[in-house]
N, C-alpha and C positions, 0 to 999 in steps of 0.2 A: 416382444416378450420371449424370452429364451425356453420356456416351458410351451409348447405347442398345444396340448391337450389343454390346460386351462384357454387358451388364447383362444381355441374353437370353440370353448363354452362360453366364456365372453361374451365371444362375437352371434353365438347362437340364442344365449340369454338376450343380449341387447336387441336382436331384431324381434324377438319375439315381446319383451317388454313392451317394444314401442308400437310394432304392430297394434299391441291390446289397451293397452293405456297410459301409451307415449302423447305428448301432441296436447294432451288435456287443456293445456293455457290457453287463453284467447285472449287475454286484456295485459293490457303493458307490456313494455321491453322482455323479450325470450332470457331465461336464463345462460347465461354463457354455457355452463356445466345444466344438460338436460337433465330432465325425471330418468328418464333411460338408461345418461350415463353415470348416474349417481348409484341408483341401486347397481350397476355392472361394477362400479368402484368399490363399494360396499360387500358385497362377492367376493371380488380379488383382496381384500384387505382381511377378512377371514378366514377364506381356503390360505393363504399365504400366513399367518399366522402373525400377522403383528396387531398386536393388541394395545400398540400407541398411533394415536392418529399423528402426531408427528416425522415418526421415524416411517410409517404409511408414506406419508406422502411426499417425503425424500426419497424413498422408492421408488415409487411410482412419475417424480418430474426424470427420475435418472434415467429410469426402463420403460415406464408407458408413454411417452410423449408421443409416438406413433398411433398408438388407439385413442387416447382422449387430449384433444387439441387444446383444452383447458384444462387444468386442474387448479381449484382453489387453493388459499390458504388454509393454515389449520383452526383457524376461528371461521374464517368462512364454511370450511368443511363440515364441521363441529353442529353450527346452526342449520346446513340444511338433513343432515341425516337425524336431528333432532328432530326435527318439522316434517321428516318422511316416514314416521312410524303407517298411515294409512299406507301408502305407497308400498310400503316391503311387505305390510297386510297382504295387499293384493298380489303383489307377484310372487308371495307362495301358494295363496289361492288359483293359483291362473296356472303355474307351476304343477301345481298337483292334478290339478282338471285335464291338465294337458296331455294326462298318465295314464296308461290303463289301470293304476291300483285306483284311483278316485271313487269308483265302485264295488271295491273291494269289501264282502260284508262280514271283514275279523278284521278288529279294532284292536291293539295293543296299549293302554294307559299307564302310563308312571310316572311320579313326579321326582323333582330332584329338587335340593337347595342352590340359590341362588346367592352367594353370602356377599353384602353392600359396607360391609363394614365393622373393623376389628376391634377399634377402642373406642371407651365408652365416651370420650372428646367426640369422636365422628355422629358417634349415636346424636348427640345433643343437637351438632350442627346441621346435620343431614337434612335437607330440604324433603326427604322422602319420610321423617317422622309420621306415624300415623296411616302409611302404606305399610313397612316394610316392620318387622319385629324379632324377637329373639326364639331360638328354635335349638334343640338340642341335635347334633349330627353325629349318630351310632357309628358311621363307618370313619371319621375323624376322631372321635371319644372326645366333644367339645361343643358348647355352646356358639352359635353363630346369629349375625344380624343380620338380618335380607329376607329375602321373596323366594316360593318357593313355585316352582315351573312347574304345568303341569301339559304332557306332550299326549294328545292321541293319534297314533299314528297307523299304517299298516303295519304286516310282518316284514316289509321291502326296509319298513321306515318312512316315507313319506309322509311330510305331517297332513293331519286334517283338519285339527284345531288346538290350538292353546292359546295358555291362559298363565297370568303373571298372579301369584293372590299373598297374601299376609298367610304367614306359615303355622298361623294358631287358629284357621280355619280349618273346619273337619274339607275331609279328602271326599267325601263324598257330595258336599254341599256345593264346592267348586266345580265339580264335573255335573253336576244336576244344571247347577245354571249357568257351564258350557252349552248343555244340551236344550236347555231353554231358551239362547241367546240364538240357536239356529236349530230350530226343531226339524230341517228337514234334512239335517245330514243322519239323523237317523232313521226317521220313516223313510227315505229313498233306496234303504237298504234291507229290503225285505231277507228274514231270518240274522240279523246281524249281530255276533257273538263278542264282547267285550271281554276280554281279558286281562286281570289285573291281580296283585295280589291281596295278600290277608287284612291290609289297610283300610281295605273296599268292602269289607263283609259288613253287611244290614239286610236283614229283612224291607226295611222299608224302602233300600235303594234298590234290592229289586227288584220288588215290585215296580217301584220306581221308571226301571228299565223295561218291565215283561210292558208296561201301556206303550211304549213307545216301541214296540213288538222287536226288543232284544234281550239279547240273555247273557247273564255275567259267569263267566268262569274265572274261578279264584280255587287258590287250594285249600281244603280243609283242613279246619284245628283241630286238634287229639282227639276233643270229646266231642267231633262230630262224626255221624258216619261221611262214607268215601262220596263228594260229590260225583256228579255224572259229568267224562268229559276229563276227570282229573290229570288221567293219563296222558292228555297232552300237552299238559304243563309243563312237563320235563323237558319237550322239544324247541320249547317256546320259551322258556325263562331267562336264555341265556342270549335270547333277543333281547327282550326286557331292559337288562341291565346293558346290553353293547351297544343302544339308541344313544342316552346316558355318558357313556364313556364317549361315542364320537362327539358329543357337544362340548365336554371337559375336556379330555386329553389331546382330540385334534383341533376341534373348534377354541381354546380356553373359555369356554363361559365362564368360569370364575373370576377371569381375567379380564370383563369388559368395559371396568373404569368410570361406568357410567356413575352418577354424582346426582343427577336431578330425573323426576320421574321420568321423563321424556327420555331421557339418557340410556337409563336403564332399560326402558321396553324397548328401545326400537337396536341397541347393542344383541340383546336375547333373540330381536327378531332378525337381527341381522345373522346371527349364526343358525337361526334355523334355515331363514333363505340358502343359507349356503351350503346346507345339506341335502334340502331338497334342490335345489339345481345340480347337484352333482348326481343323486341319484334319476334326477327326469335326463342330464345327460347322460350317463352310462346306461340308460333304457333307449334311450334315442340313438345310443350305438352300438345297441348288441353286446354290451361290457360283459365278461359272465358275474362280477360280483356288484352289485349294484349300488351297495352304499358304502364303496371304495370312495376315500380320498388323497388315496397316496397315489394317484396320476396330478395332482392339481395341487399341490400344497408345496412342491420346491421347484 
């Protein structure tokens, strides 16, 4: 690989994948293309920015023939990163534990649009009917069809959990049963402070949050008084929004082509994995910025 730094992340992600939950098969013929080297392939197909699995993997027989002694076709390809959405589950989970932010107890949450589909022909045929729905996008001035992401991550950036949901669910209902589907990534973190903005404001969420002993900072609307804490909104907003930006502008999320459920979550999950391995590597070597990707993407 003529880029070195990703080639050391690679090679640093693949041992450690397989280390942890490499090897899993027992029964029938090994796959040619392991669990290990898929999600590694998966990685480099991201940080590098191609968001055809085609022109991927002309790439990759031209330049990676030395790190992956197989590489499938692109129907072969196609079907197993479908069928590895648990898989890329686990290696941002594994990824992030691996970090000293995993105990981190400031939470950053935002969601973003996810858009599956531009004309209403696609709408009809889309096998995702009934997941995915229509949603108007302020910062586009346009109605879009898709799924709307929702990331909690550190201030580093590292995620800790998301979620894919129908974008005409309230914002708060989705992060409640985040928070239910693993209650103990927030009791684990005694005094742990959620930060989000005006979208997130209820009384009832919270409350919601104070039982599960956190506390939400959001910024106040005109006709409230000045929440407590407000003042550090300023510092932190423009985190917010640059988590966001590295998933669109460097990662393309909007770009990920996906076509059927499966498609779609494990495309999303594949561009988070490939954020958080950039920043667990740039912590693993002392980087000074951490959720740089421009050592790894040309």
């Amino acid at each position: 690989m003529t880029n070195e730094r990703l080639d050391t992340l690679i090679t640093g992600l693949y041992v450690k994948v397989d280390d942890e939950i490499g090897g899993g098969r027992c029964l029938g013929r090994p796959p040619q293309l392991s669990d290990s080297e898929l999600v590694c392939l998966a990685v480099a197909q991201a940080l590098l920015g191609f968001a055809s699995e085609a022109r991927w993997l002309r790439f990759a027989h031209a330049n990676l023939g030395s790190m992956f002694p197989y590489l499938p076709k692109r129907p072969g390809y196609n079907k197993r990163l479908r069928a590895a959405l648990l898989l890329v589950k686990k290696a941002i989970r594994l990824l992030a534990v691996d970090s000293d932010f995993w105990f981190d107890n400031h939470w950053i949450i935002d969601s973003t649009l996810v858009p599956c589909g531009m004309s209403r022909p696609t709408v009809k045929r889309s096998d995702m009917a009934g997941w995915a729905g229509y949603e108007y996008c302020a910062s586009h001035s346009r109605f879009f069809w898709g799924l709307r992401l929702y990331l909690v991550c550190t201030p580093t950036g590292m995620p800790i959990t998301w979620a894919l949901a129908n974008p005409k669910i309230d914002e708060r209902e989705v992060l409640v049963s985040m928070l239910d589907r693993e209650p103990h990534l927030a009791t684990d973190r005694p005094g742990l402070l959620v930060i989000a903005d005006k979208g997130f404001a209820s009384k009832k969420f919270e409350d919601d949050l104070a039982m599960r002993g956190a506390e939400l900072l959001r910024p106040s609307f005109k006709r409230e008084r000045r929440r407590k804490g407000e003042s550090l909104l300023k510092s932190v907003r423009q985190l917010i929004e640059s988590f966001n930006d590295t998933l669109k502008g460097q990662l393309d999320l909007e770009q990920h082509g996906g076509r059927t459920f499966e498609g779609v979550a494990v495309r999303v999950a594949q561009r988070i994995l490939a954020m958080a391995a950039a920043i667990w590597r740039n912590h693993k070597t002392g980087a000074p910025v951490l959720r740089s990707l421009t050592a790894f993407d040309h």
